[in-house]
LOLUMKOL-754830 format. One record per residue: residue in one letter; z, x, y of N, C-alpha, C in turn. Coordinates in Angstrom, 1 decimal. Layout:
<pts>
+-----+--------+--------+--------+--------+--------+--------+--------+--------+--------+
: res :   n_zz :   n_xx :   n_yy :  ca_zz :  ca_xx :  ca_yy :   c_zz :   c_xx :   c_yy :
+-----+--------+--------+--------+--------+--------+--------+--------+--------+--------+
:   A :      Z :      X :      Y :      Z :      X :      Y :      Z :      X :      Y :
...
+-----+--------+--------+--------+--------+--------+--------+--------+--------+--------+
</pts>
This chain:
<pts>
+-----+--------+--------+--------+--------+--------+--------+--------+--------+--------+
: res :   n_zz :   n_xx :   n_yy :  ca_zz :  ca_xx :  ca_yy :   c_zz :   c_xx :   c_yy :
+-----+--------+--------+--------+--------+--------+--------+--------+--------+--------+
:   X :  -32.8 :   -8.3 :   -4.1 :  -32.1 :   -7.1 :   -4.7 :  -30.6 :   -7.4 :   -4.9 :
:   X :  -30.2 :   -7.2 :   -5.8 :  -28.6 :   -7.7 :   -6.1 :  -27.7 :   -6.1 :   -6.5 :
:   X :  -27.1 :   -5.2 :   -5.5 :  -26.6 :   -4.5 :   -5.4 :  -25.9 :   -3.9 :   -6.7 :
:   X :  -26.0 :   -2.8 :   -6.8 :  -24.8 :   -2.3 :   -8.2 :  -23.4 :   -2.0 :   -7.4 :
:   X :  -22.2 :   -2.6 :   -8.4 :  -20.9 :   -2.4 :   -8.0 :  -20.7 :   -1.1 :   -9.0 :
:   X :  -20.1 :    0.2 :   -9.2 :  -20.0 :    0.9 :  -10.6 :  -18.0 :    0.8 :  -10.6 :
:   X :  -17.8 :    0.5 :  -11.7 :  -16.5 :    0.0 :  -12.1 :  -15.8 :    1.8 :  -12.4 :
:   X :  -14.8 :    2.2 :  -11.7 :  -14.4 :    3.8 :  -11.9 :  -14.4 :    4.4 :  -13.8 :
:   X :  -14.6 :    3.7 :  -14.2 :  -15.1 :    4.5 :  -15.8 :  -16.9 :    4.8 :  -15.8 :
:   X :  -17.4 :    3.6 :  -15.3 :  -18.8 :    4.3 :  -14.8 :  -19.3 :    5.2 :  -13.8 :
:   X :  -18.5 :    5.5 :  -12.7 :  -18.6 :    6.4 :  -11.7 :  -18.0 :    8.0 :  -12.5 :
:   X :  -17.0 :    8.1 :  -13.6 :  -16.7 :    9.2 :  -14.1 :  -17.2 :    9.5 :  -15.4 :
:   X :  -18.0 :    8.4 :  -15.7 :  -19.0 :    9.1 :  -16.8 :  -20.3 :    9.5 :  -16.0 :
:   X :  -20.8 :    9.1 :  -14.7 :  -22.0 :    9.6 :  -13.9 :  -21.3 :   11.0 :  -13.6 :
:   X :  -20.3 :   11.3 :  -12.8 :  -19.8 :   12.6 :  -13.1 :  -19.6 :   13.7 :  -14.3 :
:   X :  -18.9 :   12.8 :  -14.8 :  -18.8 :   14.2 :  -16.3 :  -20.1 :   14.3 :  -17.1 :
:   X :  -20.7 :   13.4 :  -17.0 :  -22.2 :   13.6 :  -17.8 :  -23.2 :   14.2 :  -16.7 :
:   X :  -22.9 :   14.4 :  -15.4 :  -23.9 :   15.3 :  -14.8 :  -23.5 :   17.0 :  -14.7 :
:   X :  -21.7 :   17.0 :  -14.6 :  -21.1 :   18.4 :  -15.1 :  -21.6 :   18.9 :  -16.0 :
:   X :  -21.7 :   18.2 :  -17.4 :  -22.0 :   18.3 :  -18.9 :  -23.5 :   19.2 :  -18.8 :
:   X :  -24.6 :   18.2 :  -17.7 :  -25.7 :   18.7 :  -18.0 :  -26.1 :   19.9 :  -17.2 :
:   X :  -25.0 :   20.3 :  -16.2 :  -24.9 :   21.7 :  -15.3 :  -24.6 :   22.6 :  -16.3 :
:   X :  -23.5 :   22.3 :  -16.6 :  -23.0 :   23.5 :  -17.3 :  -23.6 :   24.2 :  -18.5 :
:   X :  -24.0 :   23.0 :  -19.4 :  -25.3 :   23.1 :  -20.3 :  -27.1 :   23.8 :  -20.2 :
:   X :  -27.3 :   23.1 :  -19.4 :  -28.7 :   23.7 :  -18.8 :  -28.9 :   23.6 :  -17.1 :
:   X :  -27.8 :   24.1 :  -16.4 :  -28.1 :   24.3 :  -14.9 :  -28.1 :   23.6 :  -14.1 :
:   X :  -28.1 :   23.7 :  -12.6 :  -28.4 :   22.7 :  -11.4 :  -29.8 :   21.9 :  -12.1 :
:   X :  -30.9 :   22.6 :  -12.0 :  -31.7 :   21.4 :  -11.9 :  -31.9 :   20.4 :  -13.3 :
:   X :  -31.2 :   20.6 :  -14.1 :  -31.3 :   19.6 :  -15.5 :  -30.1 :   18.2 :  -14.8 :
:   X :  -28.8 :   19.3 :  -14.3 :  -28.0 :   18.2 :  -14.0 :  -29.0 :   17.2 :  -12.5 :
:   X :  -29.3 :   17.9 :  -11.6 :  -30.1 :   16.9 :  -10.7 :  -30.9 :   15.8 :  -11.3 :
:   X :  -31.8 :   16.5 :  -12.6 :  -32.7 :   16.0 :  -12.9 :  -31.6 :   14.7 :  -13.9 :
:   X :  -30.7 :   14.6 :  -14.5 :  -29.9 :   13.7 :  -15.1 :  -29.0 :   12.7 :  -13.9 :
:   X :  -29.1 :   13.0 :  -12.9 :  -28.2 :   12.0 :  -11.5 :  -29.3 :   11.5 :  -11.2 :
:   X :  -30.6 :   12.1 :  -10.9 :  -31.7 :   11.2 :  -10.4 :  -32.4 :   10.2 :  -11.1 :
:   X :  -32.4 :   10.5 :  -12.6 :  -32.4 :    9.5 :  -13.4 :  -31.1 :    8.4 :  -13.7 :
:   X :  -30.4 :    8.9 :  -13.6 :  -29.6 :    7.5 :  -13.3 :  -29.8 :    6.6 :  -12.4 :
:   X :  -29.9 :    7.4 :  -11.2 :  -29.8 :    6.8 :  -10.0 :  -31.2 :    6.0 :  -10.0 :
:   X :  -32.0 :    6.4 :  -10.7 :  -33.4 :    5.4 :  -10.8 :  -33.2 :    4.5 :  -11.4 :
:   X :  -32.5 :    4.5 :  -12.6 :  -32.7 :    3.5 :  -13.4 :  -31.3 :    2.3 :  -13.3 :
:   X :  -30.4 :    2.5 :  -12.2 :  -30.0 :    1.7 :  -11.8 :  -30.6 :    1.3 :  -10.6 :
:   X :  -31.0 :    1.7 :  -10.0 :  -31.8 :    1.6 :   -8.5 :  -33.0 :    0.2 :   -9.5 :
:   X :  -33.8 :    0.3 :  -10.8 :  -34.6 :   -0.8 :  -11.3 :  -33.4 :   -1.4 :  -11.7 :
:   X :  -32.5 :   -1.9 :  -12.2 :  -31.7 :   -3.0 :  -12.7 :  -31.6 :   -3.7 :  -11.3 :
:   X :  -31.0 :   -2.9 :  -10.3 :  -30.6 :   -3.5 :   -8.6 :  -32.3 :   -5.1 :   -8.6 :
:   X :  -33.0 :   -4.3 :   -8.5 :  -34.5 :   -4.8 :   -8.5 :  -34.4 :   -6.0 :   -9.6 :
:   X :  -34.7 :   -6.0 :  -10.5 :  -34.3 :   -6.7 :  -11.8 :  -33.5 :   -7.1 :  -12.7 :
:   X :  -32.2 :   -7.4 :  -12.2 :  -31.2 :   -7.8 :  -13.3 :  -31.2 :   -7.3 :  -14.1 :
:   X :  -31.8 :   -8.7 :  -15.1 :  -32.0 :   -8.9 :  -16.4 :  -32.8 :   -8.0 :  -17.2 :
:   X :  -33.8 :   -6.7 :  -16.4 :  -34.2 :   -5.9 :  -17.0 :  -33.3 :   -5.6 :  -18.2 :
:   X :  -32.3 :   -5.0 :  -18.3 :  -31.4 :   -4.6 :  -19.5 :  -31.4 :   -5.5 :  -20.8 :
:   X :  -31.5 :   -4.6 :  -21.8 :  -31.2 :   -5.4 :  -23.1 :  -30.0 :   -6.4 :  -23.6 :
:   X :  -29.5 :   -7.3 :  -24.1 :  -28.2 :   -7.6 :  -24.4 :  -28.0 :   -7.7 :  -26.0 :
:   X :  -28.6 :   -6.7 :  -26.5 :  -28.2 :   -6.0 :  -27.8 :  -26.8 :   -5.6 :  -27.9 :
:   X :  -26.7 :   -4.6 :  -27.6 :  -25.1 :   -4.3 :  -27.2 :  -24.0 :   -4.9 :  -27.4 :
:   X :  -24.4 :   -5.9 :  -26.1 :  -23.5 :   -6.9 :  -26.1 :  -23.1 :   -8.0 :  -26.9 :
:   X :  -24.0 :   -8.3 :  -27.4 :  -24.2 :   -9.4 :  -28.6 :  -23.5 :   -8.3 :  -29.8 :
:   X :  -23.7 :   -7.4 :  -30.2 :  -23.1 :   -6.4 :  -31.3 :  -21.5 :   -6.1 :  -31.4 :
:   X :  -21.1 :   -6.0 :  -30.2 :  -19.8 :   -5.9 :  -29.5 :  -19.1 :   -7.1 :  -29.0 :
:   X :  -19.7 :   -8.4 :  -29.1 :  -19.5 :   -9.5 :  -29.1 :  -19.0 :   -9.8 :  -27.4 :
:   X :  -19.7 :   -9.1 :  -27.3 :  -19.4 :   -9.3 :  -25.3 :  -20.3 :   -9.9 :  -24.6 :
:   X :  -20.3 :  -11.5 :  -24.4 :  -21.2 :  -12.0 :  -23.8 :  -21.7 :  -11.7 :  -22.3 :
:   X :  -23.1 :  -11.4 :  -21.6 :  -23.2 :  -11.2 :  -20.6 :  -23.7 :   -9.5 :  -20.2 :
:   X :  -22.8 :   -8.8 :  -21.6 :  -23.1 :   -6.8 :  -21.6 :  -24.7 :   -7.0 :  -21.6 :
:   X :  -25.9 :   -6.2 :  -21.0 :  -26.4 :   -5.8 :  -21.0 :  -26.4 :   -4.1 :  -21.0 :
:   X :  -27.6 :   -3.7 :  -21.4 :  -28.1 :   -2.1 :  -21.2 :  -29.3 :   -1.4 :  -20.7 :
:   X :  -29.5 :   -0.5 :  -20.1 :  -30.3 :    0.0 :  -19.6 :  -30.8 :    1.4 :  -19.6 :
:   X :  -31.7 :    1.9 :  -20.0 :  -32.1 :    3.1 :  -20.5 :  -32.0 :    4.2 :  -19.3 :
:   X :  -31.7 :    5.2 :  -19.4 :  -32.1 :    6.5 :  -18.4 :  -34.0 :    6.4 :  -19.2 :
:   X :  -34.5 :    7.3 :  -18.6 :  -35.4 :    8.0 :  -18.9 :  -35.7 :    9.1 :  -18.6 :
:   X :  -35.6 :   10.4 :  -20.1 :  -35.5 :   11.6 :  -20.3 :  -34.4 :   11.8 :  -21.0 :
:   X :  -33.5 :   10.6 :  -21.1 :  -32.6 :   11.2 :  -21.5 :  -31.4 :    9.7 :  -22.3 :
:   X :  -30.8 :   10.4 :  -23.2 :  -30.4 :   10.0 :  -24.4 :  -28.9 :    8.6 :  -23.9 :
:   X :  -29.2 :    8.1 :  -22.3 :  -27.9 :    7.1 :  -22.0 :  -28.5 :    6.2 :  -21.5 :
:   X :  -27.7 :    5.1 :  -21.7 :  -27.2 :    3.8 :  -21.2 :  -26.5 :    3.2 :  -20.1 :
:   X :  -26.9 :    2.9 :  -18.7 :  -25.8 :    2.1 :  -18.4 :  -25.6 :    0.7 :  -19.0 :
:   X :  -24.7 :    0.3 :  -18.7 :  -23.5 :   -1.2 :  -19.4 :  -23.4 :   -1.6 :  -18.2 :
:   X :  -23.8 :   -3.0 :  -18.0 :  -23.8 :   -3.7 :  -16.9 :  -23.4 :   -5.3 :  -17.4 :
:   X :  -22.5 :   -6.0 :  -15.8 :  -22.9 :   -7.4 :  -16.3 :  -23.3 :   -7.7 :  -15.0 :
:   X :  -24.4 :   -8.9 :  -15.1 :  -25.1 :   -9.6 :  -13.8 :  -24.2 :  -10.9 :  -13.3 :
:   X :  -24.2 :  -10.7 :  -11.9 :  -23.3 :  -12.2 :  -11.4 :  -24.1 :  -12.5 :  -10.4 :
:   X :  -23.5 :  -13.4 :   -9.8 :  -24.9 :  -14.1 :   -8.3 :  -24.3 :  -12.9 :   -7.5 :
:   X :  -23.9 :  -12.0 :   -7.2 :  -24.0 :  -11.6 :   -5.7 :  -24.2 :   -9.8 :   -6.0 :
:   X :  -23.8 :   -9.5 :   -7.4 :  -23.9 :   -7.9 :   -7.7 :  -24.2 :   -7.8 :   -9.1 :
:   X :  -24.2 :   -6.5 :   -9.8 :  -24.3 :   -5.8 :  -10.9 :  -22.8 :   -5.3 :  -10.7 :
:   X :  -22.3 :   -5.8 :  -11.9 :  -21.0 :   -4.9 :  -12.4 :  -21.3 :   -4.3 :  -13.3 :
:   X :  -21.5 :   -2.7 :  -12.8 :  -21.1 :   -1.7 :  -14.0 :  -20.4 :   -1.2 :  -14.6 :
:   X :  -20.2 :   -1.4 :  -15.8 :  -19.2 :   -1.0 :  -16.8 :  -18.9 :    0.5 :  -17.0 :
:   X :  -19.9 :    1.1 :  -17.9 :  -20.0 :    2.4 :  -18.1 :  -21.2 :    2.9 :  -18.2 :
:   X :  -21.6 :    4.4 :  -18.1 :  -22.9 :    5.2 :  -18.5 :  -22.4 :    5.5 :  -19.8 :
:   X :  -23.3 :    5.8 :  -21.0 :  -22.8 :    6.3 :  -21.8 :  -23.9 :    6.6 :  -23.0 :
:   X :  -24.0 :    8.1 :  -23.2 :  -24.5 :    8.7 :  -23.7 :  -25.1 :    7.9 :  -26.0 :
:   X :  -26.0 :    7.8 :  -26.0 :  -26.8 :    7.1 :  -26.9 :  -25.9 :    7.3 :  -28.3 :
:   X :  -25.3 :    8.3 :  -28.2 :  -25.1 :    9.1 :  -29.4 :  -23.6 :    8.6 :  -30.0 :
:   X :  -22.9 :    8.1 :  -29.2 :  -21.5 :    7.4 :  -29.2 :  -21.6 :    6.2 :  -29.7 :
:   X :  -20.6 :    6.1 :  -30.5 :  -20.0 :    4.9 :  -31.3 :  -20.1 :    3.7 :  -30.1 :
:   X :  -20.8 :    3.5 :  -29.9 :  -20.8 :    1.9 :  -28.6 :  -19.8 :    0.8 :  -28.9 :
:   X :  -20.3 :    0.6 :  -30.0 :  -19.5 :   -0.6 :  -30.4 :  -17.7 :   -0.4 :  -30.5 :
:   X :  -17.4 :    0.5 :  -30.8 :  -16.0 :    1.1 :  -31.0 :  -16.0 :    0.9 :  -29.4 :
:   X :  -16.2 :    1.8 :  -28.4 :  -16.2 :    1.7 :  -27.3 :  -16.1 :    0.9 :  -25.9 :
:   X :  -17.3 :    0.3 :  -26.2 :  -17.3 :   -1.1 :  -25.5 :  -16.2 :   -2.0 :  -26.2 :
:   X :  -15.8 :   -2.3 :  -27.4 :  -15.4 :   -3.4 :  -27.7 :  -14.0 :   -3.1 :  -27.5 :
:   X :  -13.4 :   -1.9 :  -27.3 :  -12.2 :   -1.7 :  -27.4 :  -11.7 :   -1.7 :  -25.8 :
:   X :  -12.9 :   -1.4 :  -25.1 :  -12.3 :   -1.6 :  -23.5 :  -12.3 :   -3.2 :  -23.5 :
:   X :  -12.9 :   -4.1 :  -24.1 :  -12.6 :   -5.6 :  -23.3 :  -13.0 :   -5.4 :  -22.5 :
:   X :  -14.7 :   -5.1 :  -21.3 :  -14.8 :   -5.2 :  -20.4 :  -15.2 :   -6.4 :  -19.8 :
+-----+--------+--------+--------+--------+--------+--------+--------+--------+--------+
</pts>
């Protein structure tokens, strides 16, 4: 198992995107949006390389990978090293990625 590190842009998009979905449709949509994160990096932990590197290759960032929520419309942004997962950002499907990612230089 190769632990997730989340880099503070990914820890405050897991925040504001669980606010988003409180405030929007209630406690349990937002639980139900943290517990899917938390799963679907809890499988990257398990399997790296699970993640696509579409992304990354689009944004010309060698190494970006991505990773689907399920139920719901985000992404984590991860890179794999020998000892952890560096997380980049969570980030909702609907956003200009490539502007995004390419302009942080992660």
């Amino acid at each position: 198992m190769t632990p997730a590190w989340l880099r503070p842009l990914a820890e405050a998009d897991l925040i504001s995107s669980t606010a988003h979905y409180r405030a929007a449709g209630g406690a349990q949509l937002a639980t139900r949006f943290f517990d899917a994160a938390l799963a679907s990096i809890r499988s990257v932990e398990r399997m790296p390389h699970l993640g696509s590197p579409h992304v990354g290759e689009a944004c010309d960032i060698p190494g970006l990978r991505a990773c689907a929520l399920k139920g719901f419309p985000f992404h984590w942004y991860y890179f794999v090293s020998e000892d952890r997962l560096d997380v980049v950002r969570l980030l909702a499907d609907a956003r200009d990625l490539v502007t995004i990612l390419g302009s942080e230089n992660p």
